[in-house]
N, C-alpha and C positions, 0 to 999 in steps of 0.2 A: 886324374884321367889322362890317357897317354892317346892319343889317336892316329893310325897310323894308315897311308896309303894305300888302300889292297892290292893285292897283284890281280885278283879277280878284277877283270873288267867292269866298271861301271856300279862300284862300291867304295864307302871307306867303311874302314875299321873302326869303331871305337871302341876301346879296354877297358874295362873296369872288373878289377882285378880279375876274378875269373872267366868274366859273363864276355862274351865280345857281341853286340851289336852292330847289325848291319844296315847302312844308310844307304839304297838305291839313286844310283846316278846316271842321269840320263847321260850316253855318249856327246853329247853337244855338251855339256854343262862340265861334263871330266876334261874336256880339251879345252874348255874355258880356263877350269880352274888351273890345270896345268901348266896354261899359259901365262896367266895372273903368278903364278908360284912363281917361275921361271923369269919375267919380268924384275918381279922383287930379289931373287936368291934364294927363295926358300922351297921345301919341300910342301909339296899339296894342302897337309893337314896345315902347315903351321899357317899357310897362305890361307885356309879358311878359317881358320882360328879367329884369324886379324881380319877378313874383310865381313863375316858373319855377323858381331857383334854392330860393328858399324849402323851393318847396311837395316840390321832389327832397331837399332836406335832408330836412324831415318826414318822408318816406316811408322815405328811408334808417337814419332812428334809427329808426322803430317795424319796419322789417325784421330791423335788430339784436336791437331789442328782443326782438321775438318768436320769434327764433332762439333767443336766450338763454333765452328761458323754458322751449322745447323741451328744449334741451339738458337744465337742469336738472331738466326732469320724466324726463324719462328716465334722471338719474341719480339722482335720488328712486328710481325704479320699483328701480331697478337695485341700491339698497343697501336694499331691501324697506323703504322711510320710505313708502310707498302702500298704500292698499286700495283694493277691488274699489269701483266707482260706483256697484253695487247698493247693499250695506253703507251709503255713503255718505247716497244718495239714501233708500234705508231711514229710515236716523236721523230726515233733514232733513225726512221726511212725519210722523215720530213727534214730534217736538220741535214743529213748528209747527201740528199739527192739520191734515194734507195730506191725503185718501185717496186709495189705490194709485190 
């Protein structure tokens, strides 16, 4: 798959073999990318190429992440290891001099 900058404003290109599909890009997000490309030395596509993959990794671990954490709070709740946020937030105005 070859994917290539459009000259059409506020698209890229991508080629597969025959078929070209077009990616919608907002004007703010093209002079991002073009900036990001130009930073690096590379051309648009290759500069999204490299920071796409990335930035979908990151997202996918703090999705896990934060699944995991759910999980766990609701099995904290769930083996009664929680209390009420009142209680909680209670304490935390008392201990650091907060008023209600």
């Amino acid at each position: 798959m070859t994917q290539v900058f459009s000259p059409y404003a506020g698209c890229i290109d991508t080629r597969r073999g025959r078929t070209v599909d077009m990616i919608p890009l907002r004007r703010e997000r093209e002079a991002q990318l073009e900036e990001y490309a130009q930073r690096r030395g590379q051309d648009p596509a290759a500069a999204l190429d490299e920071a796409l993959p990335a930035y979908l990794e990151r997202e996918r671990q703090d999705f896990e992440e934060t699944v995991e954490g759910i999980r766990r709070g609701h099995e904290d709740v769930k083996a009664g290891r929680a209390r009420p946020a009142v209680e909680f937030l209670s304490e935390v105005h008392q201990k650091h001099g907060i008023p209600h």
